[in-house]
N, C-alpha and C positions, 0 to 999 in steps of 0.2 A: 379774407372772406367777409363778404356782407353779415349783417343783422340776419336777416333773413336766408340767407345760406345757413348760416350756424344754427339756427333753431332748426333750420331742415335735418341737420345733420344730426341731429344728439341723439342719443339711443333711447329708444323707449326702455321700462321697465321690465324686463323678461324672467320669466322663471330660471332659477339654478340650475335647473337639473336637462337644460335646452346647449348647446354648443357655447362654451363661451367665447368672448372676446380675447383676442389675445394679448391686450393691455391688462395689466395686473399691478396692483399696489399690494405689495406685503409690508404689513404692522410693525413698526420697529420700537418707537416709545415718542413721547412725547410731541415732538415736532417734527420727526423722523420716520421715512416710510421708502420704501425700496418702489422705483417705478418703471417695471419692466416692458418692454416696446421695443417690437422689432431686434435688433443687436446691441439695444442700450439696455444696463440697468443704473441707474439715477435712483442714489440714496441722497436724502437731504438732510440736514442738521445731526447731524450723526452724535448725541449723546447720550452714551449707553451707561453708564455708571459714573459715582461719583456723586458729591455736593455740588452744586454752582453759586453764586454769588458771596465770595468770603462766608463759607459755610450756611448760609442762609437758603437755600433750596435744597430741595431730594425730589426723587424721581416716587411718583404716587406708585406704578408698579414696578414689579423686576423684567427687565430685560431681558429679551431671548435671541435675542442676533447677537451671533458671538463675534470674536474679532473672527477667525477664520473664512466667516461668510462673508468678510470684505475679499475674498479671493474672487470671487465671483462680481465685482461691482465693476463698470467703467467710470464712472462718474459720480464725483461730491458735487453738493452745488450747499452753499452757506448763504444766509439769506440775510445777517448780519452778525458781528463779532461779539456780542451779549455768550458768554461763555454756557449756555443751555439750549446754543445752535452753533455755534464753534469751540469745539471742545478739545483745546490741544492734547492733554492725555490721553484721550483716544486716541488720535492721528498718530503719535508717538510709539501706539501701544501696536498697528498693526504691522506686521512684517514689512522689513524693508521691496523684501522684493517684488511683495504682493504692491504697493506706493507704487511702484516706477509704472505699473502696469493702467493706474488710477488717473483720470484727468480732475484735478478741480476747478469749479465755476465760482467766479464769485464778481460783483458789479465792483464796478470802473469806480475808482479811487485815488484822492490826489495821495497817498504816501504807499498805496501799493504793499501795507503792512501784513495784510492775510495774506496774500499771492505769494510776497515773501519768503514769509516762513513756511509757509507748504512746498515750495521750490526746492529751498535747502534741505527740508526732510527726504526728499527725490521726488516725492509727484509733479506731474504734469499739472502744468498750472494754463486756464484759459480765464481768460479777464474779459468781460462782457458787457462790453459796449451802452451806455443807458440806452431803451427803447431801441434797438437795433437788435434781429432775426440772429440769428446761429445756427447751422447746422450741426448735429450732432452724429447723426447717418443717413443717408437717403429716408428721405420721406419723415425726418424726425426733425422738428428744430425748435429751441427756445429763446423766449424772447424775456429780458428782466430790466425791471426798470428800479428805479431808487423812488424811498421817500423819504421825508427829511424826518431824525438827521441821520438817522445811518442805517435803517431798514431797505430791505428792498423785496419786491415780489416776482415770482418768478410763471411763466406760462408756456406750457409743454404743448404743443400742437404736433398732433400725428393722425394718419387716416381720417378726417375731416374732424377729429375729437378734440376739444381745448379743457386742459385741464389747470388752474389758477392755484397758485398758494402766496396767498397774501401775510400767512402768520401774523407776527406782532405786527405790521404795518395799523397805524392811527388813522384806518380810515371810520373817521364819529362825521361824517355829512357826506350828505349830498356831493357835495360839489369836490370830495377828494376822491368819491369812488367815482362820479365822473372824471375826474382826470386821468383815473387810471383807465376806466372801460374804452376810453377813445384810441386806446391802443391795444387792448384785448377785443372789443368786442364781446359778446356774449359768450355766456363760457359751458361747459356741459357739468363741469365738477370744480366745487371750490373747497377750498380747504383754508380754515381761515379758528383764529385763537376767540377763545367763548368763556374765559373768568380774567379776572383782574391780574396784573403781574407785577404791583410796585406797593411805595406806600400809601397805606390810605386809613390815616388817624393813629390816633392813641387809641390804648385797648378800651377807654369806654366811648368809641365815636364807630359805634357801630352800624349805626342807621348810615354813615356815611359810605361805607363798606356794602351794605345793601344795597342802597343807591347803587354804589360804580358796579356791582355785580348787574344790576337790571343794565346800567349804559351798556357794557362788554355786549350782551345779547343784543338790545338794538343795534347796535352795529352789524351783529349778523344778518340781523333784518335788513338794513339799509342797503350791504350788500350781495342781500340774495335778490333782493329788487331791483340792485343795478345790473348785475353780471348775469343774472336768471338762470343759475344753474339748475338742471335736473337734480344734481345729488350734492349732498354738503355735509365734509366733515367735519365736525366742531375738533379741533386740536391745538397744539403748542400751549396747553394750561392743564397739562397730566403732572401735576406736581403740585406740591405744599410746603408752607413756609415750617420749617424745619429747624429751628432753632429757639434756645430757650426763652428769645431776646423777642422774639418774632412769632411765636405758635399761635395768637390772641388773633393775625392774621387771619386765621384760616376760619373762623367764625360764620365766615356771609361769600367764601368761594362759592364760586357753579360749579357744581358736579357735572359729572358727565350728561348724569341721566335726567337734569335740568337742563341743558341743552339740548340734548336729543327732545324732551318735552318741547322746549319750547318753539325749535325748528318746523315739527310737527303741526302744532297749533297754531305757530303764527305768521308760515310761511309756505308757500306754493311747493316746495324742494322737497327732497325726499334726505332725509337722515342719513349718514353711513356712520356707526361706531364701531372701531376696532379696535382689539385689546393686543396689543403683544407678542406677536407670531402668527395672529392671521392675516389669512388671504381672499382677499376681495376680486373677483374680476369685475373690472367694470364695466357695468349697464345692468350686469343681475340684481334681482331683487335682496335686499342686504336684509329685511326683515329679521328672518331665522336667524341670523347672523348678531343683529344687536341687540337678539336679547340675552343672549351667549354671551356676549364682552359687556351687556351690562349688568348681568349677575356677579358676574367675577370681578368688575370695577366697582361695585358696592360692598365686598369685600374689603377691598383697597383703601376705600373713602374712611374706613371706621380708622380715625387718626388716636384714636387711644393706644392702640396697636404699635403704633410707630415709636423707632425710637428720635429723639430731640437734641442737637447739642448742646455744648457747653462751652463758655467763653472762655479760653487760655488768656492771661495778664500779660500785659506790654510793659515793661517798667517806664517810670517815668524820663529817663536819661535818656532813653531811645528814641521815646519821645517826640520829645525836644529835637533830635537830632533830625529826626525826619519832617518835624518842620520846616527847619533850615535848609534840608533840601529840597524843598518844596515851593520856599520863596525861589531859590535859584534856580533850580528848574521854571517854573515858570515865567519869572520875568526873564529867563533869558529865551525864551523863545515868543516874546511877544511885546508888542511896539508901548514902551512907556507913556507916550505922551496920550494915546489913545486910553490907557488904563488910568492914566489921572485923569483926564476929561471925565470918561466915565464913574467915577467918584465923585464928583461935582456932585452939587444939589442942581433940580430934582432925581438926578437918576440914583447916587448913593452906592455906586455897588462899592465893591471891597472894601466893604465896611468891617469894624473888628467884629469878629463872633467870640463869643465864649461857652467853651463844652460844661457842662456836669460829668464826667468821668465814672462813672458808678461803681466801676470795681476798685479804683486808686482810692474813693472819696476825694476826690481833689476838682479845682474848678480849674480848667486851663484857658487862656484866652490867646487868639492868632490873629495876627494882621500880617499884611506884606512889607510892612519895615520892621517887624520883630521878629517873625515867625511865632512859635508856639510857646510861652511864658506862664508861671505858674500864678496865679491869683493870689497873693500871698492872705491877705483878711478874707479871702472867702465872699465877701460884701458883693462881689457882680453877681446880678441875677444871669443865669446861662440862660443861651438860650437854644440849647439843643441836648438832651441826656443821654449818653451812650459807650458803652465799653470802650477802653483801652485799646482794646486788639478791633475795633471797627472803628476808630481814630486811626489808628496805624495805618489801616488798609486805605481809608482816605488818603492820607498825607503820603504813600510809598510810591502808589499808582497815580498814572492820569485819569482815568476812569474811577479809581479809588468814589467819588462823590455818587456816579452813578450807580453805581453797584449800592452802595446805602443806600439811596434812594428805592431802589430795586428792592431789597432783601430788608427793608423795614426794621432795623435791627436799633432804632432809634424813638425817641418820644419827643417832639417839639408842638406849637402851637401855629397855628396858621399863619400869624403876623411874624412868628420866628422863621418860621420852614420859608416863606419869601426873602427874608436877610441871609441866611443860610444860604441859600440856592444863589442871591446873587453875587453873593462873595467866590464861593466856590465849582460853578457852572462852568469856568475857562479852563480845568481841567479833563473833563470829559470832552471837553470842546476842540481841544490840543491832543488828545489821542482820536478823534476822526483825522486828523489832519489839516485845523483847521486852526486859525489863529488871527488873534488880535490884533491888524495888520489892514493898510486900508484897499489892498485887494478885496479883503473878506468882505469889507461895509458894501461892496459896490455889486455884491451878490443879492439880489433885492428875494430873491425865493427863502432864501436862509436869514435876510433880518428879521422879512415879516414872521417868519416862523419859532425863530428866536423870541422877538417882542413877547408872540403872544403867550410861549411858553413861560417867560419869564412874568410876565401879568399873573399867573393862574396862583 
């Protein structure tokens, strides 16, 4: 559809109480929302309970889609493996025989890891093509594309309506949400994340936290200006950092009802908030509606209320252990000569780090020819501070580094958090699928993307 076709087509704004549309998104939590059409119903990020990132997030409200009312779904679609949009204890938890009945969607991957496991569980698995059409039933089809390194967006087109969810996808310029719009076009509804979702500072680097809250919103800005949607919902940032390590976090999040502000005022679109069991048709006027889910989410937001966890100890012996397998783990899935290059000066990566341990009192230090070793005089300045049991979860998983990164459960310093990051970035990097290997160099979208990640 042209430019101009799709602005023809988008619904104007109509009163509730007029025929509705028969496109309907029902509320489910955070990133997740039921998108009914035609013979499809399309649930996306399906997490309904639970912590996610090594106990470091919770859900801002309670969930009202229970498992049961996965009987009634055809379709998941997972927008990336970030376990607060792919959430295996859900999947797990819904009846097998209600799964066989389910297809899941998820973008083209070289290890085919989520498809996988969704396979074996019994669902129907469909793997989706980058930038290439789907049909899902007559007159319904979607199209997803990737962004690096392992998000992707997805676009439901039915009865000349295009509806966008971009979620966590980093689109901060211009020129990313142009890449994407040259494959959407103009869209009627976008749905797109409006606070922060990683770390950003020690608890007194608060103005820095303010800052990345205003960025998150320009970004919204950026693209409601690109995609020009009629309606937009701020989502996939209904949650708070939830942990004792990490609460100082939540200081300078957008609320909901600063995004609805700031959509309002500083952009052409019209607002859509939903809380948790409702139901939107789209094109009506959501008015009535947001101020309903935004009374009951200011509720939610009062984080005194909330309960915080608490860190369980790793002993030191396990430790160690899980160092060791973590050098072998890695180096055996990734080409040596390329990992001592990249050690050279200037670049320096896999340099040693050294933890501050805070619940052992202990300073541990890890490289890739020792693994994890105790600092016996104490004398190295660390340069990273953080529990036992978020040491473990580093060192267990490949993702382990991201997930910290994520769920802020740490205190370092900007010159440290870069040595950090470039020691331990090859294991997040080795669970997309991807490794250190000169296939990988000759990927020119993923070095430049890399580089500039690793600069910041």
């Amino acid at each position: 559809m042209s430019v101009s076709s799709a602005l023809e087509a988008r619904p104007t704004i109509r009163s509730a109480t007029r025929t509705p549309t028969p496109l309907r998104i029902r509320w489910v939590n955070h990133a997740s929302y039921v998108l009914t059409a035609r013979d499809v119903r399309l649930i996306t990020d399906p997490w309904l309970f639970g912590s996610a990132f090594n106990n470091g997030w919770d859900l801002i409200s309670e969930t009202q889609f229970s498992l049961d009312d996965f009987r009634e779904i055809t379709h998941i679609w997972f927008s990336h493996e970030h376990p607060d949009h792919f959430a295996p204890p859900v999947l797990k938890a819904i009846d097998p025989a209600v799964r066989a009945k389910i297809t899941v969607l998820f973008q083209e991957t070289k290890d085919h890891k989520v498809l996988d496991f969704c396979d074996a569980l019994g669902f129907n698995v469909q793997e989706l093509r980058n930038h290439r059409w789907h049909a899902l039933a007559p007159g319904l089809r979607v199209l997803c594309g990737k962004v690096p390194f392992y998000d992707s967006w997805l676009l439901v087109e039915t009865r000349g309506l295009k509806i966008l969810n971009t979620n966590d996808c980093v689109v901060d310029g211009e020129a990313i949400a142009g890449d994407i719009v040259r494959h959407t076009g103009t869209v009627d509804v976008l749905l797109t994340q409006f606070s922060y979702a990683n770390w950003i500072g020690n608890p007194a680097d608060r103005e820095l936290r303010e800052e990345s809250a205003r960025e998150k919103l320009e970004r919204v800005k950026i693209q409601v200006s690109t995609f020009r949607p009629t309606f937009t919902v701020p989502f996939a940032s209904f949650v708070y950092f939830s942990h004792e390590e990490n609460r100082y976090m939540n200081d300078a999040i957008n609320s909901i009802e600063r995004a609805h502000n700031f959509i309002r005022r500083e952009t052409n679109t019209t607002p859509v908030v939903l809380y948790p069991g409702d139901q939107w048709d789209i094109g009506c006027d959501p008015a009535r509606q947001n101020a309903m889910a935004l009374d009951a989410y200011r509720r939610d937001y009062d984080l005194a209320a909330k309960p915080f966890r608490k860190t369980s100890s790793v002993a030191l012996e396990e430790l160690c252990r899980l160092g060791q397998e973590y050098v072998a783990r890695i180096t055996s899935k990734n080409n040596a000569l390329i990992m001592a290059l990249l050690a050279l000066p200037p670049l320096r990566h896999f340099e040693t780090v050294t933890f501050q341990v805070t619940d052992l009192d202990r300073v541990l230090a890890f490289d890739f020819k020792r693994g994890l070793r105790v600092v016996e005089d104490g004398s190295a300045a660390a340069q990273m501070s953080l529990s036992s049991e978020s040491l473990a979860f580093l060192l267990k998983f490949d993702w382990g580094f991201d997930t910290l990164l994520v769920n802020g459960r740490f205190r370092t310093s900007p010159r440290d958090y870069r040595r950090v990051m470039k020691t331990f970035y090859i294991g997040p990097l080795n669970s997309t699928g991807r490794y250190l290997h000169p296939r990988t160099l000759v990927d020119r979208d993923f070095v430049l993307r890399a580089l500039r990640k690793l600069r910041r």
